[in-house]
ZAMILUM-724490 format. One record per atom (N, C-alpha, C): residue in three letters; atom name; x, y, z. Coordinates in Angstrom, 2 decimals. Layout:
! residues N
+------+------+---------+---------+---------+
| rest | atom |      px |      py |      pz |
+------+------+---------+---------+---------+
|  ALA |   CA |       X |       Y |       Z |
...
+------+------+---------+---------+---------+
This chain:
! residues 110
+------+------+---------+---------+---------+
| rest | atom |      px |      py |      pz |
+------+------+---------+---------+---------+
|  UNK |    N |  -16.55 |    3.52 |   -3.83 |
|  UNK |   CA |  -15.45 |    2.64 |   -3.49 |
|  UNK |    C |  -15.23 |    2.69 |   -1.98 |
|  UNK |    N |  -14.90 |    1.43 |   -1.13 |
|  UNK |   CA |  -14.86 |    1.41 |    0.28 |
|  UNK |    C |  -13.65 |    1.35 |    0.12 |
|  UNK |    N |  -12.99 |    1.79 |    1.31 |
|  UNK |   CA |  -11.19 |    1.55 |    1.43 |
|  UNK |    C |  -11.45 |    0.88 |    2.97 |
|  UNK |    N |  -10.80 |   -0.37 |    3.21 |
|  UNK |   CA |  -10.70 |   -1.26 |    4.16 |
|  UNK |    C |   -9.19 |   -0.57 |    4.60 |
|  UNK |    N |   -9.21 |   -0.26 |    5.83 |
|  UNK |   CA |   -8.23 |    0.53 |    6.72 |
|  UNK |    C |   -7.31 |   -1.18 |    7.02 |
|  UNK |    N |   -8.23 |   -1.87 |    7.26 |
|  UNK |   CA |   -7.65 |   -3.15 |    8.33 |
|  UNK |    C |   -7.69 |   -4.33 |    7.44 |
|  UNK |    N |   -6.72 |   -5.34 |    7.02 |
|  UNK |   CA |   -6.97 |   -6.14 |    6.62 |
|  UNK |    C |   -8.16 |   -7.26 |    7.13 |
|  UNK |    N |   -8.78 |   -7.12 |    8.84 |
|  UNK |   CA |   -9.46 |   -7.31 |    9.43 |
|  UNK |    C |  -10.77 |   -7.10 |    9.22 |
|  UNK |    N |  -10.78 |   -5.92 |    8.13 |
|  UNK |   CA |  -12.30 |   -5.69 |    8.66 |
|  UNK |    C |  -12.48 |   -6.05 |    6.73 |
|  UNK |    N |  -12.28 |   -6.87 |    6.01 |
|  UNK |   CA |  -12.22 |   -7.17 |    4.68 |
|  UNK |    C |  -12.87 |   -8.34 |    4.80 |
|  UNK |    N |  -14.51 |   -8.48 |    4.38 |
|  UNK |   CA |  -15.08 |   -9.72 |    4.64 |
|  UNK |    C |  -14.35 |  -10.73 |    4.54 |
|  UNK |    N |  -14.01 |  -11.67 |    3.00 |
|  UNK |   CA |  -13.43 |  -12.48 |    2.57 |
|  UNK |    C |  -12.13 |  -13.10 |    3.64 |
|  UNK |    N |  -11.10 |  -12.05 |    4.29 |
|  UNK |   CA |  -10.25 |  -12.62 |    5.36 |
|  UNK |    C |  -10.53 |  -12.56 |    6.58 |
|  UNK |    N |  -11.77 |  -11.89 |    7.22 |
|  UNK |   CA |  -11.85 |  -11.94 |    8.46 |
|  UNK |    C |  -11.75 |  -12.91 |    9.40 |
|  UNK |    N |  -12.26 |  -14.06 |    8.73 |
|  UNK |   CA |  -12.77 |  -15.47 |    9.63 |
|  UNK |    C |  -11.20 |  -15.71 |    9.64 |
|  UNK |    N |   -9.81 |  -15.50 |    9.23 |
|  UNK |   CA |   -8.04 |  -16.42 |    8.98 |
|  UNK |    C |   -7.93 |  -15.18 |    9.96 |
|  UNK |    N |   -6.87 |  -16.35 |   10.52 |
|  UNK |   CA |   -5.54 |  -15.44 |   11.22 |
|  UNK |    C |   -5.24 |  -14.42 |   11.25 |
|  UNK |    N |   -4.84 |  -13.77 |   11.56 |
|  UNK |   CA |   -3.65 |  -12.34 |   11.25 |
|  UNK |    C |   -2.64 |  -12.89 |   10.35 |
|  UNK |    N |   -1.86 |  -13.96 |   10.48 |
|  UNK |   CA |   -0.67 |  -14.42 |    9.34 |
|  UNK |    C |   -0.77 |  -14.89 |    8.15 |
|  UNK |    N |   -2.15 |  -15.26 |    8.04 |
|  UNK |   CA |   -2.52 |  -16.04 |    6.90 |
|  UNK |    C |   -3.25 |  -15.25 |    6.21 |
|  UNK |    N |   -3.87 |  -14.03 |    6.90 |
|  UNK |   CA |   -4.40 |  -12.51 |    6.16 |
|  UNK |    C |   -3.31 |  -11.90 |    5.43 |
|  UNK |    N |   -2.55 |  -11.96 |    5.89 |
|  UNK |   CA |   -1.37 |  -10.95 |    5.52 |
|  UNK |    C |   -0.65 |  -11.66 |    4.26 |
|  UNK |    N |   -0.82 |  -12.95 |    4.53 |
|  UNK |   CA |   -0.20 |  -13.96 |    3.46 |
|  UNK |    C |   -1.31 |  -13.92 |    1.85 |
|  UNK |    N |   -2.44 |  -13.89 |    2.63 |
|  UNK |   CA |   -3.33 |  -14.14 |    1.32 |
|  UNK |    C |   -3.31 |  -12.88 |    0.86 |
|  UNK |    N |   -3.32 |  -11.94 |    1.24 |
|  UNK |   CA |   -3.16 |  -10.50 |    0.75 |
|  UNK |    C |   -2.28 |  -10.11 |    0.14 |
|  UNK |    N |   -0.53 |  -10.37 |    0.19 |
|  UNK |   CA |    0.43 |  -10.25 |   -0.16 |
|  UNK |    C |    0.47 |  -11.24 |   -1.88 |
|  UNK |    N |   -0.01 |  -12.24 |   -1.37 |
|  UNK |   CA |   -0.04 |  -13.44 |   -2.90 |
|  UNK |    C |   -0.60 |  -12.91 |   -3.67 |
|  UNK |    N |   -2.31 |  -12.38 |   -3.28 |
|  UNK |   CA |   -2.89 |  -11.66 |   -4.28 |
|  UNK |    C |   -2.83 |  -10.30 |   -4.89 |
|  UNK |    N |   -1.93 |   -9.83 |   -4.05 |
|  UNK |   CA |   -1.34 |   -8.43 |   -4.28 |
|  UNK |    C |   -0.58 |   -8.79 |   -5.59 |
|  UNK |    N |    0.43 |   -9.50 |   -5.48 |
|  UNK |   CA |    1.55 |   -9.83 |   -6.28 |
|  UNK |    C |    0.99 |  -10.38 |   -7.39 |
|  UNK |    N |    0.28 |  -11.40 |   -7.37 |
|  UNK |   CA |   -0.73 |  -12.20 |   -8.79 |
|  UNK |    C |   -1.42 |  -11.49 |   -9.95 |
|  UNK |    N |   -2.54 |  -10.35 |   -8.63 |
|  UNK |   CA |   -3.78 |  -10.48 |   -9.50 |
|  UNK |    C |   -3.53 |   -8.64 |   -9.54 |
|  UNK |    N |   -2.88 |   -7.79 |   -9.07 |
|  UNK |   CA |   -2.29 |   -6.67 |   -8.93 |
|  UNK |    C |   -1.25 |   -6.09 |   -9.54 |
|  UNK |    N |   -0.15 |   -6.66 |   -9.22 |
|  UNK |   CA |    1.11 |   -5.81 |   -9.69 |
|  UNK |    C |    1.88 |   -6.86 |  -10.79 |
|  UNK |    N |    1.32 |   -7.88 |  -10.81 |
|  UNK |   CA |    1.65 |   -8.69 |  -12.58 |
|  UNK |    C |    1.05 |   -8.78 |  -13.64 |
|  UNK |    N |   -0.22 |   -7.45 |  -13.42 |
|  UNK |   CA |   -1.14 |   -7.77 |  -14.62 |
|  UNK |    C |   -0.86 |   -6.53 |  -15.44 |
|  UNK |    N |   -1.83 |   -6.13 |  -16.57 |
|  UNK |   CA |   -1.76 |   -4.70 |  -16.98 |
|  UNK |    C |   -2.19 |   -4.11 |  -16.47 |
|  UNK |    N |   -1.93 |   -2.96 |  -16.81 |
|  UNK |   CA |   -2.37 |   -1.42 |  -16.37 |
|  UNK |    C |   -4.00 |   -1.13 |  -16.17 |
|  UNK |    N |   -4.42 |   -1.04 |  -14.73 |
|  UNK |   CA |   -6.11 |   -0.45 |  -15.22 |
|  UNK |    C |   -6.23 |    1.15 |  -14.33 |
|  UNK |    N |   -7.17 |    1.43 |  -14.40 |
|  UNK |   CA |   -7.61 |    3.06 |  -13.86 |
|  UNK |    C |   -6.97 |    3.02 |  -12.28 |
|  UNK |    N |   -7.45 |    1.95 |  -11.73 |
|  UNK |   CA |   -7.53 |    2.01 |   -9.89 |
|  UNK |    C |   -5.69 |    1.67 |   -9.72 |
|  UNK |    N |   -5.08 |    0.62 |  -10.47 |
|  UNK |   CA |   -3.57 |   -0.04 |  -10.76 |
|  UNK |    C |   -2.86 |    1.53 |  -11.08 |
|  UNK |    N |   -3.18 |    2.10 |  -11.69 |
|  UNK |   CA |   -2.50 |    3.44 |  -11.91 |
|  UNK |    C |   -2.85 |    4.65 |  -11.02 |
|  UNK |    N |   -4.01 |    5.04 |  -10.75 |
|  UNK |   CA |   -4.13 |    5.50 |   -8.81 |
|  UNK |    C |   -3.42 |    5.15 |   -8.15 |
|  UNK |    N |   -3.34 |    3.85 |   -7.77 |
|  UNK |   CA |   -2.35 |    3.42 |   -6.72 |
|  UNK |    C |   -1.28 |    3.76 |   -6.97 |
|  UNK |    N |   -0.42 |    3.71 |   -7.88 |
|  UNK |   CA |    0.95 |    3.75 |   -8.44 |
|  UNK |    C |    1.12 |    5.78 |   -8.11 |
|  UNK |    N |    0.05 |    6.43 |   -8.62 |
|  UNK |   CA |    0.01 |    7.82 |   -8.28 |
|  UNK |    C |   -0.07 |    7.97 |   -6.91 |
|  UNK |    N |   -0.81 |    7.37 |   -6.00 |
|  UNK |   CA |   -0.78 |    7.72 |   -4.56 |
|  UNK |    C |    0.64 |    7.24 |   -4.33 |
|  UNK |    N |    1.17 |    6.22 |   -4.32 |
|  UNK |   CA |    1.97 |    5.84 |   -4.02 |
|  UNK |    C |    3.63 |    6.56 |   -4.27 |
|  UNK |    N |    3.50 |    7.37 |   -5.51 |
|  UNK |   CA |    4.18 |    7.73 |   -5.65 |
|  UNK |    C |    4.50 |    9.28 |   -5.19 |
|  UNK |    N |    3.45 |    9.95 |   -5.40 |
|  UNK |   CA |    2.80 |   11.34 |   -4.90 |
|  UNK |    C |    3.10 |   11.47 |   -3.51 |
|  UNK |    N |    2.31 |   10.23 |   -2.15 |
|  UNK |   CA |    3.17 |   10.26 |   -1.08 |
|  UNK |    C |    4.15 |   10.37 |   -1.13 |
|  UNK |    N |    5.00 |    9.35 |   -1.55 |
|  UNK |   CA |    6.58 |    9.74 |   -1.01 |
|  UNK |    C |    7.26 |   10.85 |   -1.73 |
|  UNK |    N |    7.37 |   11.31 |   -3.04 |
|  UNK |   CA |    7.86 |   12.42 |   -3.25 |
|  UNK |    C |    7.57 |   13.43 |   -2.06 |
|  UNK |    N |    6.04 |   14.04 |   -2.29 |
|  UNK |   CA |    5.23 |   14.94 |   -1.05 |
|  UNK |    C |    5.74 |   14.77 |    0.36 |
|  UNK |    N |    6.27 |   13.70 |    0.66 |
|  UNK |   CA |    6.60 |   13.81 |    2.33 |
|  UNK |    C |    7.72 |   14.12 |    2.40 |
|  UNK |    N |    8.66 |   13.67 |    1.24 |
|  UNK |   CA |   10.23 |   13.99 |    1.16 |
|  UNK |    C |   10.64 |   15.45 |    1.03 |
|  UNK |    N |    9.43 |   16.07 |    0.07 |
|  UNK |   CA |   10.11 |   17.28 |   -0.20 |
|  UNK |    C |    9.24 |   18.27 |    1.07 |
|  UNK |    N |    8.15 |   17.95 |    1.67 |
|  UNK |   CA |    7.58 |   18.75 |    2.37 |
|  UNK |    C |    8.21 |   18.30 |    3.85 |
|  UNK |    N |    8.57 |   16.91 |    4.17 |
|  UNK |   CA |    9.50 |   16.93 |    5.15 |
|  UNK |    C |   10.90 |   16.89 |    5.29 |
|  UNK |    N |   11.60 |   17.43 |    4.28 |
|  UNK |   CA |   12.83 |   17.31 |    4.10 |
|  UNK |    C |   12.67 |   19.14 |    4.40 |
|  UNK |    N |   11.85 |   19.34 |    3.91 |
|  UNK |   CA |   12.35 |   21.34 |    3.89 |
|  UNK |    C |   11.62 |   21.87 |    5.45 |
|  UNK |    N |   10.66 |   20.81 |    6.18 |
|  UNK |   CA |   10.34 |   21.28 |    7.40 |
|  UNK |    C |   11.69 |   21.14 |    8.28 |
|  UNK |    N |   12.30 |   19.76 |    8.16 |
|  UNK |   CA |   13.37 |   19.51 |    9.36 |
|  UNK |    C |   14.44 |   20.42 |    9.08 |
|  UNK |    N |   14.71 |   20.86 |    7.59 |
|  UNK |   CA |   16.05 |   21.59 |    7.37 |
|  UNK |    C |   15.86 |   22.99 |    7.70 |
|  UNK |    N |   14.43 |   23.31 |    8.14 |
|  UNK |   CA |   14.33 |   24.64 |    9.14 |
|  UNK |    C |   14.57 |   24.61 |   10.33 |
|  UNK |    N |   14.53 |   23.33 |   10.99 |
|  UNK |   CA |   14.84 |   22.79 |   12.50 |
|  UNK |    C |   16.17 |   22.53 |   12.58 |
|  UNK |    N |   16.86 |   21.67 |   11.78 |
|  UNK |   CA |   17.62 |   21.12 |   12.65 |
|  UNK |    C |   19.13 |   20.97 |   11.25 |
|  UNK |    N |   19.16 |   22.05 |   10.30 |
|  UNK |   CA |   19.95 |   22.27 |    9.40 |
|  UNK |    C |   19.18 |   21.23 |    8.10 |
|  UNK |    N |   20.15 |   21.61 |    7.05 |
|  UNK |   CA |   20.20 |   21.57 |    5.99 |
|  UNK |    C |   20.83 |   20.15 |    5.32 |
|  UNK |    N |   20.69 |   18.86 |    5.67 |
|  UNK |   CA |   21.68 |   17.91 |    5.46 |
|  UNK |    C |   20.57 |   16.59 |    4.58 |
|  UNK |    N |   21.04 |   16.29 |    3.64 |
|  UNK |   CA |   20.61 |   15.26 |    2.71 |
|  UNK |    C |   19.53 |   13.82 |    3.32 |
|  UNK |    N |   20.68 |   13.15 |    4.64 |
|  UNK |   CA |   20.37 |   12.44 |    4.99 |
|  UNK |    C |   18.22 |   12.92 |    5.43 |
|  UNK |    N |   18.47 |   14.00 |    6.19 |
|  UNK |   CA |   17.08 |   13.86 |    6.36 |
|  UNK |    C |   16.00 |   13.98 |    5.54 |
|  UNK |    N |   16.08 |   14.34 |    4.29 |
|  UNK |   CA |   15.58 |   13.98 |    2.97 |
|  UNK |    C |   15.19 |   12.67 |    2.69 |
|  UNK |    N |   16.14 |   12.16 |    2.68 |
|  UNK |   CA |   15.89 |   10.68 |    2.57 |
|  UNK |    C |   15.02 |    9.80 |    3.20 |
|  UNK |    N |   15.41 |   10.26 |    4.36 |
|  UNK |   CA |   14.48 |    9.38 |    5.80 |
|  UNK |    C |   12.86 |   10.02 |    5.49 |
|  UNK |    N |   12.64 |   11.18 |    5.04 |
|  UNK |   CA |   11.66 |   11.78 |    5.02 |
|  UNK |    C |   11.07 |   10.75 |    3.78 |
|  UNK |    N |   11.40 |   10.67 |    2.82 |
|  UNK |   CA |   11.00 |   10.42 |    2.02 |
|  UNK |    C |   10.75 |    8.75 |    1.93 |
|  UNK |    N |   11.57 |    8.19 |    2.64 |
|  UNK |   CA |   11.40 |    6.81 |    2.79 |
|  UNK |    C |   10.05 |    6.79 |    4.04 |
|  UNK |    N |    9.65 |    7.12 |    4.90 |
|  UNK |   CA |    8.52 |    7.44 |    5.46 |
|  UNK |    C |    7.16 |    7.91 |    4.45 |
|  UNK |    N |    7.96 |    8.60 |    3.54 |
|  UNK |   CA |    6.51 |    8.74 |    2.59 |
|  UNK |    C |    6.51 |    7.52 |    1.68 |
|  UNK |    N |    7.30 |    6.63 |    1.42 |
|  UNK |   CA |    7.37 |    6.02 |    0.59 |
|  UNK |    C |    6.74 |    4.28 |    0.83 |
|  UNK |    N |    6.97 |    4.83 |    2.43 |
|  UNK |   CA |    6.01 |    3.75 |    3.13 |
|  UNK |    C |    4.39 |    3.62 |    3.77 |
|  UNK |    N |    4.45 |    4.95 |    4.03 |
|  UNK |   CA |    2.79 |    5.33 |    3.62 |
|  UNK |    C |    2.30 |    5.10 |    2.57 |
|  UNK |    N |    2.95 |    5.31 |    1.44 |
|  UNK |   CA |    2.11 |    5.35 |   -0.12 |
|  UNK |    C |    2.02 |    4.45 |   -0.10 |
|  UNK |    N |    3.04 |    2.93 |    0.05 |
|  UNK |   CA |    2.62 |    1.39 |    0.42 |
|  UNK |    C |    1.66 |    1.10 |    0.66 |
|  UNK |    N |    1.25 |    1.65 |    2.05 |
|  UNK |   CA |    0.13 |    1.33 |    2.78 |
|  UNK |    C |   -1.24 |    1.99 |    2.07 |
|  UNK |    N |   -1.17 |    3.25 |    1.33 |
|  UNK |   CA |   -2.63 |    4.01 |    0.81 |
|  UNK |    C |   -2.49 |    2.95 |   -0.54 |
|  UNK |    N |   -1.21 |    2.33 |   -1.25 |
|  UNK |   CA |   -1.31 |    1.73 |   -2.34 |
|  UNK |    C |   -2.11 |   -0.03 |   -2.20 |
|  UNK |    N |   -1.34 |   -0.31 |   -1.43 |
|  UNK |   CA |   -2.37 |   -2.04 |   -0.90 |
|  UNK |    C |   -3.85 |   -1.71 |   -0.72 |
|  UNK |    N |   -4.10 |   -0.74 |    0.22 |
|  UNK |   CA |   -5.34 |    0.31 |    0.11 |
|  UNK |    C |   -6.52 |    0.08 |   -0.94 |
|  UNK |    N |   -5.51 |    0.85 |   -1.56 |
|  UNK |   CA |   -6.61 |    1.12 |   -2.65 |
|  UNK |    C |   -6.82 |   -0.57 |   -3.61 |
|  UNK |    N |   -5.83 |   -1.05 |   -3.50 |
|  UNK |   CA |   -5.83 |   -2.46 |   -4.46 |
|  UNK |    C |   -6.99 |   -3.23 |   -3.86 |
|  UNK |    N |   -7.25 |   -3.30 |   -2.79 |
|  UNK |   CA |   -8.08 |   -4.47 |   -2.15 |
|  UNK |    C |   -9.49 |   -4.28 |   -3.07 |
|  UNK |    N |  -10.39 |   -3.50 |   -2.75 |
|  UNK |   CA |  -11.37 |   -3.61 |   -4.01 |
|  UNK |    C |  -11.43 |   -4.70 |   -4.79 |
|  UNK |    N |   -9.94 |   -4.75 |   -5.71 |
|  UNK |   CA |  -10.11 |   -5.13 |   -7.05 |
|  UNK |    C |   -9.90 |   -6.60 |   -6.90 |
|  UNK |    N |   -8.92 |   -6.56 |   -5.56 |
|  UNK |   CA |   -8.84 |   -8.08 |   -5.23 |
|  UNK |    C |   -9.44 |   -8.68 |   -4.21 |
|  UNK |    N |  -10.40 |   -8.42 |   -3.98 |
|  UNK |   CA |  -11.70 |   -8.75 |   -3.37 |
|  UNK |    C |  -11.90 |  -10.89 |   -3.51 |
|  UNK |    N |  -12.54 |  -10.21 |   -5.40 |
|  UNK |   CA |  -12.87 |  -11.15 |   -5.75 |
|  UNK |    C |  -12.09 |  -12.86 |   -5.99 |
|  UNK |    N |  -10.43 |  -11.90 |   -5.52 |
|  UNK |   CA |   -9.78 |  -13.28 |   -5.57 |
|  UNK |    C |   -8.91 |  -14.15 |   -4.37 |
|  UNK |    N |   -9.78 |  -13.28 |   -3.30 |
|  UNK |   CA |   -9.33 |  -13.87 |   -2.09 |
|  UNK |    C |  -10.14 |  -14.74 |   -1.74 |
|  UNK |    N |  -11.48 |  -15.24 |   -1.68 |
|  UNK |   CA |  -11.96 |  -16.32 |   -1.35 |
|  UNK |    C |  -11.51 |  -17.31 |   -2.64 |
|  UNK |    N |  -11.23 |  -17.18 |   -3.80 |
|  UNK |   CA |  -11.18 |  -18.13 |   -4.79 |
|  UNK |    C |   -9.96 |  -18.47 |   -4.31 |
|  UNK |    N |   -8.58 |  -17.74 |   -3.82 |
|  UNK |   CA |   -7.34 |  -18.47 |   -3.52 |
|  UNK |    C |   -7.48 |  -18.84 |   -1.89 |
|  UNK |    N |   -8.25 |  -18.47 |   -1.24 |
|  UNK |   CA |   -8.02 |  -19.47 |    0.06 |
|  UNK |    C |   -9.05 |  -20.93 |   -0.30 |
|  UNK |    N |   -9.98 |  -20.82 |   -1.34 |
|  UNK |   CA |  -10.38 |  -22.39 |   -1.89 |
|  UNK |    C |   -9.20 |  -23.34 |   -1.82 |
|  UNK |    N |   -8.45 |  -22.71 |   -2.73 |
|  UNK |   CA |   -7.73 |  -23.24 |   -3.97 |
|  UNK |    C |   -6.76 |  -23.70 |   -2.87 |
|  UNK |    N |   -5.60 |  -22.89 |   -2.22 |
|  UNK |   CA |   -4.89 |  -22.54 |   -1.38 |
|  UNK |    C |   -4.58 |  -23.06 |    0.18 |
|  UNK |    N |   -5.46 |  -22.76 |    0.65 |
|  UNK |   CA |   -5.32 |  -23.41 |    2.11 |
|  UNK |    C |   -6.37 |  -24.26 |    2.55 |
+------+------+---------+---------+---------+
């Protein structure tokens, strides 16, 4: 399995925009991804995704509360930082699967 770091370097969108990458990526995220059933790679993602942000919350919530006290709020922030990484390792890992339906929706599409 390849993991495309860049929406850029993903054959199928290279030749579009930056806005219209991000657009076709997001549609097919939502379509052919997170409205369908459950498969092996759909449930990875959902584990990375989730695994980050717990993991950053509780491993950076108990680093700062050695620094700089003991207070909730930085829990949170910690964890919303992990929760936005896992985003990013979760779109990640999805592209693979939606490979195959990004040239069929920029046919269709634009």
């Amino acid at each position: 399995m390849q993991i495309y770091w860049r929406l850029k370097d993903v054959p199928e969108l290279a030749r579009l925009a930056p806005k219209e990458r991000r657009r076709v990526h997001e549609l097919c995220l939502r379509r052919y991804f997170l409205n369908t059933r459950p498969t092996r790679r759909s449930i990875a993602a959902y584990g990375a995704f989730l695994c980050c942000g717990i993991s950053t919350g509780i491993l950076g919530g108990a680093l700062v509360a050695r620094v700089a006290g003991s207070d909730s709020l930085w829990r949170i922030e910690a964890m919303t930082i992990g929760m936005m990484l896992g985003w990013f390792l979760f779109t990640r890992i999805a592209i693979p699967s939606l490979r195959p339906f990004y040239s069929e929706f920029i046919e269709s599409e634009l």
